[in-house]
C-alpha positions as CSV (number, residue, x, y, z in Angstrom):
1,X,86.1,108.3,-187.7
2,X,87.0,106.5,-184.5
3,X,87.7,108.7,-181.3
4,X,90.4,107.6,-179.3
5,X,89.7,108.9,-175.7
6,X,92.6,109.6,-173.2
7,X,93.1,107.3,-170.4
8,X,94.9,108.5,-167.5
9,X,98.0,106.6,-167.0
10,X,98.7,105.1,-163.7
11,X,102.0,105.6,-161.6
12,X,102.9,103.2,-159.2
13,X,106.2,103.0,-156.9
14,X,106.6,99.6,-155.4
15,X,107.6,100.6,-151.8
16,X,109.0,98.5,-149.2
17,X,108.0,100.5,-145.2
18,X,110.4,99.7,-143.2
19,X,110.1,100.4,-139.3
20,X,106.3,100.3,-139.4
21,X,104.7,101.5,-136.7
22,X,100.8,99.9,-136.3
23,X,99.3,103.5,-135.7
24,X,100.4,104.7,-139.4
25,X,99.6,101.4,-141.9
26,X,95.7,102.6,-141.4
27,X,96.8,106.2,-142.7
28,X,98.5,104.5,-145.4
29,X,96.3,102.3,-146.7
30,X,93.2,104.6,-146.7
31,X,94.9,107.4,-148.4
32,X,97.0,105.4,-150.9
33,X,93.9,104.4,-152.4
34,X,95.6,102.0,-154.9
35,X,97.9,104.4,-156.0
36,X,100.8,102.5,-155.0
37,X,101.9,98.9,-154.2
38,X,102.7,99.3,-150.0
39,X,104.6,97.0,-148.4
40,X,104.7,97.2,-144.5
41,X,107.1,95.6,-142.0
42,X,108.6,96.0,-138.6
43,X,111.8,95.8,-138.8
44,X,114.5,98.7,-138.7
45,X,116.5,99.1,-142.2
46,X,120.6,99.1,-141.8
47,X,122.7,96.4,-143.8
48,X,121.6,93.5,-142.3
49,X,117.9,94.1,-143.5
50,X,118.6,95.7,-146.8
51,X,117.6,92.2,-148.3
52,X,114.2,92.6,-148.1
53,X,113.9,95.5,-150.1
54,X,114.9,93.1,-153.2
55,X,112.0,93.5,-156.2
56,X,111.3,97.1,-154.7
57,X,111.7,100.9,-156.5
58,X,111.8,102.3,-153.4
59,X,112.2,102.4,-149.3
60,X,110.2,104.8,-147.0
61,X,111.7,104.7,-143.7
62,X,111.7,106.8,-140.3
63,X,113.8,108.8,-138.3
64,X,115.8,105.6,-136.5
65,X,116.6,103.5,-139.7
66,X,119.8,103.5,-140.0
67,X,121.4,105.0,-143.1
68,X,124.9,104.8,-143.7
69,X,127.1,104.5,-146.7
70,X,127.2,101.0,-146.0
71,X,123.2,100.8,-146.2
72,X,122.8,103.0,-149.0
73,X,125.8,101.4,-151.2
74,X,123.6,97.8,-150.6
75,X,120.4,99.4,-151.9
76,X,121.8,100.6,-154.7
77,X,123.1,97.3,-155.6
78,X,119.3,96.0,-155.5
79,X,117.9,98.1,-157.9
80,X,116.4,101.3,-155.1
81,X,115.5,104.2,-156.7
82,X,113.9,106.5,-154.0
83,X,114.8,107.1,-150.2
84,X,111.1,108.6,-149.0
85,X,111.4,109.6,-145.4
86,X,108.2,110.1,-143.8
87,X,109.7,112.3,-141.3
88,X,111.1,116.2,-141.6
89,X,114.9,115.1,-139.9
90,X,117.2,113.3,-142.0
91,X,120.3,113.8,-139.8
92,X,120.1,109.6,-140.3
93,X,121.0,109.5,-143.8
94,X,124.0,110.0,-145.7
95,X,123.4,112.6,-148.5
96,X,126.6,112.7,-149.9
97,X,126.4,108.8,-150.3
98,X,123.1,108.6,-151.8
99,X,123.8,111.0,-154.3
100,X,127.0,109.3,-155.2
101,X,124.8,106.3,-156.2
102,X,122.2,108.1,-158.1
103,X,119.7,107.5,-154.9
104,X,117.2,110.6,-154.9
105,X,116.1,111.1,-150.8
106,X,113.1,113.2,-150.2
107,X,111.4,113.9,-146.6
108,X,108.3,115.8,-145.3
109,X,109.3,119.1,-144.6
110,X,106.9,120.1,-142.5
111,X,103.8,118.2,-142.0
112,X,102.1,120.0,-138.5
113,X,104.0,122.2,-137.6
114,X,101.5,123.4,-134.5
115,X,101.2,119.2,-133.0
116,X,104.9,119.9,-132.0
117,X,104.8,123.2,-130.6
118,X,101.8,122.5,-128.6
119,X,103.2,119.4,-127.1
120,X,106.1,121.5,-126.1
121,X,103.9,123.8,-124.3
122,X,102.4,121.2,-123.1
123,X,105.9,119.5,-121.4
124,X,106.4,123.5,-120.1
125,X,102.7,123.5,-118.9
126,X,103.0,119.9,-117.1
127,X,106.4,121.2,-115.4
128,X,105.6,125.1,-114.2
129,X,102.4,123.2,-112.6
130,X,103.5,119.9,-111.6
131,X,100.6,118.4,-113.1
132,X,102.2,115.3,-113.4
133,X,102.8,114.5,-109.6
134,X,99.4,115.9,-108.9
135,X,97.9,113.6,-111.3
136,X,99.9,110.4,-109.7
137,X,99.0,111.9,-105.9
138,X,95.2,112.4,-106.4
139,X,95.2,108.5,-107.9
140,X,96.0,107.6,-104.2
141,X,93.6,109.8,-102.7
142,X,96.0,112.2,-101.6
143,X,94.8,115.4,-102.0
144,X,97.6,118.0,-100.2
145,X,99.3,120.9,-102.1
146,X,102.7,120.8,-100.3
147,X,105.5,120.7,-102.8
148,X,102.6,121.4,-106.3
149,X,103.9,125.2,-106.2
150,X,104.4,126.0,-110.0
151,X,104.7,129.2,-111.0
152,X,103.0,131.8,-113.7
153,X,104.4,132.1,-117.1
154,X,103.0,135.1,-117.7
155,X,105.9,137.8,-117.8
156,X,108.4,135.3,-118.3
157,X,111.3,135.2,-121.1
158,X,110.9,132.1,-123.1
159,X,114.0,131.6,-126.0
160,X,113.3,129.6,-128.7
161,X,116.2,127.6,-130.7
162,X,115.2,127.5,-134.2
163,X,113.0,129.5,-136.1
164,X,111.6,127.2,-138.7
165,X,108.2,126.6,-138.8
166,X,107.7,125.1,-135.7
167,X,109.8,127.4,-133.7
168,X,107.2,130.3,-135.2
169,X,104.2,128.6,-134.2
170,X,105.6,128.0,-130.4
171,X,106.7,131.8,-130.6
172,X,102.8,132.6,-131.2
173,X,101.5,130.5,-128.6
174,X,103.8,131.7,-125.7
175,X,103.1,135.5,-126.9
176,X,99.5,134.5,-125.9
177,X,100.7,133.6,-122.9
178,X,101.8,137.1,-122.3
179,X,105.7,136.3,-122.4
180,X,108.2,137.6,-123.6
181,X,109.6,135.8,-126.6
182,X,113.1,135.7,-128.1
183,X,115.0,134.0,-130.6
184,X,118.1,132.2,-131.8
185,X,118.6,131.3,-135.2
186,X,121.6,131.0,-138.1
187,X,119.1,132.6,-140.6
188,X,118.1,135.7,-139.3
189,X,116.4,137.0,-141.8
190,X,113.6,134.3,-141.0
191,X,110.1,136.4,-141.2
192,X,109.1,136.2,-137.6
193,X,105.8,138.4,-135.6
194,X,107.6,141.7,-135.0
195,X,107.2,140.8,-131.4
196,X,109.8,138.1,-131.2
197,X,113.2,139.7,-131.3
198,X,116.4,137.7,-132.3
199,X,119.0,137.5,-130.0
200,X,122.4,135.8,-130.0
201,X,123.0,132.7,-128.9
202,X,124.6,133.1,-125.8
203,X,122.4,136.1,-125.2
204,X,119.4,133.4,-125.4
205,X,121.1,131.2,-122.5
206,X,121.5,134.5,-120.5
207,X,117.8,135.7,-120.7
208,X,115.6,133.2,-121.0
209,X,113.5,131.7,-118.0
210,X,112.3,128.6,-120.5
211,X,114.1,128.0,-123.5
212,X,112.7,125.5,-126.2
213,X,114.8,123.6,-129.0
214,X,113.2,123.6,-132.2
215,X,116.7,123.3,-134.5
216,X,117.4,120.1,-136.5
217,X,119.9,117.8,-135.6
218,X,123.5,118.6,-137.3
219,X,127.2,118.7,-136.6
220,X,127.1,122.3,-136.0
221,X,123.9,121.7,-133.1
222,X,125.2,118.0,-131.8
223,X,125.6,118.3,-128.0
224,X,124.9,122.1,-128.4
225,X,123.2,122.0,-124.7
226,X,126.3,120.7,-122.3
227,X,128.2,121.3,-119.6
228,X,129.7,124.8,-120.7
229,X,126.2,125.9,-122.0
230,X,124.3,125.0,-118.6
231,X,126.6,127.4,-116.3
232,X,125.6,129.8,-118.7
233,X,121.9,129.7,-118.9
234,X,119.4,131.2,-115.7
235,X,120.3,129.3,-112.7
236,X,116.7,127.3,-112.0
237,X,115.7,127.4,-115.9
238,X,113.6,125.0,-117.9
239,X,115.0,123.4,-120.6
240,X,112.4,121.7,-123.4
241,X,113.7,119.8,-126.0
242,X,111.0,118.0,-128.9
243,X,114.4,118.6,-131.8
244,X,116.3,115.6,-131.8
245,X,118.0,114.2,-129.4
246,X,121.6,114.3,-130.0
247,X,120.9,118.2,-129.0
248,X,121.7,117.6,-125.4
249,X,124.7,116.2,-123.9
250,X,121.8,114.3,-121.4
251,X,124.9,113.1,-118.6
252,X,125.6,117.0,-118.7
253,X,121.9,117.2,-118.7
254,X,121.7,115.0,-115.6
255,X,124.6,117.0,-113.6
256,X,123.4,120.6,-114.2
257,X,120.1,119.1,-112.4
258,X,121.8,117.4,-109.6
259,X,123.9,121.2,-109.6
260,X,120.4,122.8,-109.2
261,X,121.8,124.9,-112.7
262,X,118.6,123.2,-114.1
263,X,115.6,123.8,-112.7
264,X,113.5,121.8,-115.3
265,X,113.6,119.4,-118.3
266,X,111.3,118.6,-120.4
267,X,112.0,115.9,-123.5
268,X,110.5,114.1,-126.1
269,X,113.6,112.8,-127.4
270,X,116.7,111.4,-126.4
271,X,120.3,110.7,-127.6
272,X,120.0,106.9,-127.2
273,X,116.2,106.5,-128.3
274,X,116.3,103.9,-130.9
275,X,116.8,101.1,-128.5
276,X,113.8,102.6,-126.2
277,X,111.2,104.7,-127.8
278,X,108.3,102.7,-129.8
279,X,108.5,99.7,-128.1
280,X,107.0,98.1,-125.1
281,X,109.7,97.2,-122.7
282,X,107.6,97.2,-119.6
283,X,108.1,93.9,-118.7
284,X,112.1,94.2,-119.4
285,X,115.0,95.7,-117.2
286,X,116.0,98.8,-119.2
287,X,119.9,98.5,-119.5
288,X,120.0,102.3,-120.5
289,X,121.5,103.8,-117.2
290,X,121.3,107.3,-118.5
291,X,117.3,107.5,-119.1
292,X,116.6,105.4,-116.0
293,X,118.5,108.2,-114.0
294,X,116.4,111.1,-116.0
295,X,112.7,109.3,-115.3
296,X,113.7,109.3,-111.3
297,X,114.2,113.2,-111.5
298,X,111.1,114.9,-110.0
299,X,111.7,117.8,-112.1
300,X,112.0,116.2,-115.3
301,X,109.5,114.9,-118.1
302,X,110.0,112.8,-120.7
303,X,107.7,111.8,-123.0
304,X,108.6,109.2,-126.2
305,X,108.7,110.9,-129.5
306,X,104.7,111.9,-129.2
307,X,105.2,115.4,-130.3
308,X,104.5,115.1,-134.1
309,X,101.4,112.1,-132.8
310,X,98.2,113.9,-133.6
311,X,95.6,112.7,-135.7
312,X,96.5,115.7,-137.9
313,X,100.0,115.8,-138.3
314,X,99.6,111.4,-139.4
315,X,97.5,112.7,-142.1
316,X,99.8,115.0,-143.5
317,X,102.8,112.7,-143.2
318,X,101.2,110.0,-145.3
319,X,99.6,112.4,-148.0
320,X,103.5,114.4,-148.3
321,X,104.7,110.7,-148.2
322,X,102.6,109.5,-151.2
323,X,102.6,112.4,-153.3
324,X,106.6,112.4,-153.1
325,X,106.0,108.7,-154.4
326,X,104.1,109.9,-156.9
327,X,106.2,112.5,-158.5
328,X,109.2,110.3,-158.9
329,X,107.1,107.6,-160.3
330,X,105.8,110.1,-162.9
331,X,109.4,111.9,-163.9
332,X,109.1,115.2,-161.9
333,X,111.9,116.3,-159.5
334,X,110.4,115.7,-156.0
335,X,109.2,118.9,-154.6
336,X,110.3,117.7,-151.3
337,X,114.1,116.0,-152.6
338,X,116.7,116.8,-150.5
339,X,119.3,118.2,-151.6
């Protein structure tokens, strides 16, 4: 009798990366392993690059491809299947049009959740001790303390917007800091350490010496930071933003720090990023009036889109990315599909 042994069959997604960045294809191409057919280039997707996705299943993309009705309707129309984000925000995409089309989107919903809240501690730390200017002053031998008081943050009232997992793990850290943390979010019921207490919103603004957005970017939080929610926070306060940039009005921003409303800023986004952040425009005039005023600020940090950059969180991104690949290619519903 002859014995018929099982072979394993082999799922692969033909996937066009768009937006590649050269720090992520090494992460992709060790970890893929062969599993799928990966095909990397630089450029952004919107409608005028949609063409090169022709002969693919599927499209991974980041958070500044641009992914309108417009974009989506043109994928369709070449045969995409799959919308893989390797990012957790997907304020960029049009759900209501990829569904319409029969396009499944899915997304890494959290990937390290601790590489964003420790960069935001370490805007807040880089800030309270002027670290920054200390760093540029020493560098030309200058080695005075006028104007590099900080201050302690022990004892100090630190809100957090945004109580996902990332807002949690920057609640832990600042409790080791010895401060006292609260908390804004729409789902209170969100199973926090007993020592951070939820407050309201404008309670949060009120209270809080340093308050840190970790909220994703939608209608209801576009432009939630402006002018009317400055002259209501802690005259001298820190804001820290590593959310999403649309967050903060930044020419409200800019005012309630020329006002002295805002003591501090700290950001590793920005509204108007996609023309700036991954890219090396050192040898360019930036035509961006808005972030050139922001980077002249003494009391102000920014820092471009690094928060999630840790060797860590890259390796989780790709592995979420892959296996969300994987499932559609083998008939599950994506674990990770948004909704």
């Amino acid at each position: 009798m002859v014995e018929f042994c099982c072979i394993p069959i082999v799922y692969i997604m033909k996937t066009i990366i768009y937006s590649t960045k050269d720090f992520e294809r090494p992460y992709f191409e060790r970890l893929n392993n062969g599993r799928h057919v990966l095909y990397y280039i630089d450029a952004l997707l919107n409608p005028d690059t949609v063409y090169l996705a022709e002969g693919f299943e599927a499209v991974c993309i980041f958070v500044h491809d641009e992914m309108n009705a417009d974009t989506i309707k043109r994928l369709s129309q070449i045969g995409i299947k799959l919308i893989a984000l390797r990012c957790t925000g997907y304020n960029n995409i049009d759900i209501k049009a990829a569904k319409t089309v029969n396009i499944k989107v899915v997304h890494v919903p959290a990937y390290s959740p601790q590489a964003v809240a420790e960069h935001a501690v370490a805007l807040i730390m880089a800030l309270t001790r002027k670290t920054h200017k200390a760093y540029n002053r020493v560098r030309e031998n200058n080695f005075l303390l006028e104007n590099l008081l900080g201050f302690n943050l022990y004892g100090k009232t630190v809100g957090i917007i945004g109580m996902g997992k990332i807002g949690e793990a920057f609640g832990k850290i600042m409790l080791g800091f010895g401060c006292r943390v609260i908390a804004y979010d729409i789902q209170h019921g969100r199973d926090v350490p007993e020592e951070i207490a939820f407050k309201s919103f404008d309670e949060i603004l009120q209270l809080s010496d340093i308050i840190s957005i970790h909220c994703p970017l939608t209608p209801a939080t576009r432009y939630l930071f402006n002018k009317e929610t400055f002259s209501k926070m802690k005259k001298g306060s820190m804001l820290i933003n590593t959310g999403r940039g649309g967050i903060v009005n930044t020419l409200d921003a800019i005012e309630a720090l020329k006002n002295g409303l805002l003591g501090y800023l700290g950001i590793d986004v920005y509204e108007n990023e996609e023309a700036l952040f991954f890219k090396d425009l050192s040898a360019k005039i930036i035509k961006d009036d808005t972030i050139e005023r922001l980077i002249c600020f003494h009391n102000v940090i920014v820092t471009p889109h690094q928060a999630f950059f840790t060797h860590e969180a890259l390796e989780e991104i790709v592995n979420i990315t892959l296996k969300n690949l994987s499932d559609f290619a083998t008939g599950l519903d994506p674990k990770n599909q948004i909704e």
